[in-house]
N, C-alpha and C positions, 0 to 999 in steps of 0.2 A: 419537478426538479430537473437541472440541467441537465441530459447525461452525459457521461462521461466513459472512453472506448479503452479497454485496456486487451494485449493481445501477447503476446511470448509463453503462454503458457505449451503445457505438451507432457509429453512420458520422458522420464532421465531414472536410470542406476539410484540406489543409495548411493551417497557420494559426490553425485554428480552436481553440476550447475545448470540456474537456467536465470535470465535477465527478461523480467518485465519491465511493462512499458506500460503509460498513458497519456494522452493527451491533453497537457493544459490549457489549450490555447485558450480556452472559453473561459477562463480564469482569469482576469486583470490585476482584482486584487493582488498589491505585492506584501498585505498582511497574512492572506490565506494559508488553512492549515490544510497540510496534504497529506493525504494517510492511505495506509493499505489497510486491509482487512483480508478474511478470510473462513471458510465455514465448511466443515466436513461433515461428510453424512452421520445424524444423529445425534449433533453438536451444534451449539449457538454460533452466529459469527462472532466471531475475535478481533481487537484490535490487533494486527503486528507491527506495525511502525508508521513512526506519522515524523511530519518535516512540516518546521513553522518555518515559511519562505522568509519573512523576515531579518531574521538573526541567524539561519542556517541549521538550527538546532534540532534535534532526534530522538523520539524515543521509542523502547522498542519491548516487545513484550520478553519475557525473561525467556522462553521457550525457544525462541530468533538470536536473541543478543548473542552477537560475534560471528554470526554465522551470515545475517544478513543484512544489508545493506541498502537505506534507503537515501534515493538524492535527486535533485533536478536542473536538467539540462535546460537556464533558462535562456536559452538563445535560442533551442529547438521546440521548449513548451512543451519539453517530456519529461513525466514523472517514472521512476526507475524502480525498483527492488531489483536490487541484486541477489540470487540465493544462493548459498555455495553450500558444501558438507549436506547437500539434502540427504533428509530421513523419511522413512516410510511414513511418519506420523503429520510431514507437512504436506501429503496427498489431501487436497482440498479446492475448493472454487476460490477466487482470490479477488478483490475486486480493489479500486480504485476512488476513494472518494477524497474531496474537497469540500471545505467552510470558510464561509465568511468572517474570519473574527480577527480582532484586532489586539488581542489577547494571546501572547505568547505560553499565559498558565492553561489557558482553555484548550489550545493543542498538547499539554504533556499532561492533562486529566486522564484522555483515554474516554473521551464520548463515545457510546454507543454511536452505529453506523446509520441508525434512524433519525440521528439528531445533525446530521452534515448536509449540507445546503445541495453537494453533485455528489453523485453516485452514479458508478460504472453496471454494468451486464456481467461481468466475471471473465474469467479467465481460467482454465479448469487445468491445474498441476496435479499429476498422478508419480509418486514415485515406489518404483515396485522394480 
C-alpha cells in the first residue's frame, strides 16, 4: 500500500486546537475518498471524517461533528482536519488514509481503514 505522511499532531489544553495535515500528492485520482481515522489505547480504530474529492462532500463521525473539520487544499495536495473544542477523549493516534473509488456512497459508508487503498504512520494527538 501507498503511504501516506500525516504530521501536526502534539499535546494542546481541553479547548484547545490543533490542524492536521497529509500529503496527497500520490493521489491523482480526482474521484478519491480521503478520510481521517483514529485509534486510542484499548480501542479500535475509528472512522472520523472522510472527503469525497469529487463533489466536495463530508462526513463525520457523530463524536467530531461540529467540532471538526475536514477539507483539501488542492493546489497544495494537502489533506487537512481541522480540530477545535478538543476534549480529553480525542487523545489518540490519527492517521490519514485514501481510496480508489469512484463511488461517492462508498466514501460516506464509513469503510473500515483496512479496506482504503493509502494509509498513513499516525500522528499522535494527546489532550490533557
Amino acid at each position: 500500500h501507498v503511504q501516506l505522511v500525516e504530521s501536526g499532531g502534539g499535546s494542546v489544553q481541553p479547548g484547545g486546537s490543533l490542524r492536521l495535515s497529509c500529503s496527497t500528492s500520490r493521489i491523482p485520482n480526482n474521484r478519491a475518498c480521503l478520510g481521517w481515522f483514529r485509534q486510542a489505547p484499548g480501542k479500535e480504530r475509528e472512522s472520523v471524517a472522510r472527503f469525497y474529492r469529487y463533489d466536495g462532500s463530508t462526513s463525520y463521525s457523530t463524536s467530531v461533528k461540529d467540532r471538526f473539520t475536514i477539507s483539501e487544499d488542492n493546489v497544495k495536495n494537502i489533506l487537512y482536519l481541522q480540530m477545535n473544542s478538543l476534549k480529553a477523549e480525542d487523545t489518540a493516534m490519527y492517521y490519514c488514509a485514501a481510496h480508489n473509488t469512484y463511488s461517492g456512497s462508498w466514501c460516506g459508508a464509513g469503510y473500515k481503514y483496512e479496506y482504503w487503498d493509502y494509509r498513513g504512520q499516525g500522528t499522535q494527538v494527546t489532550v490533557s
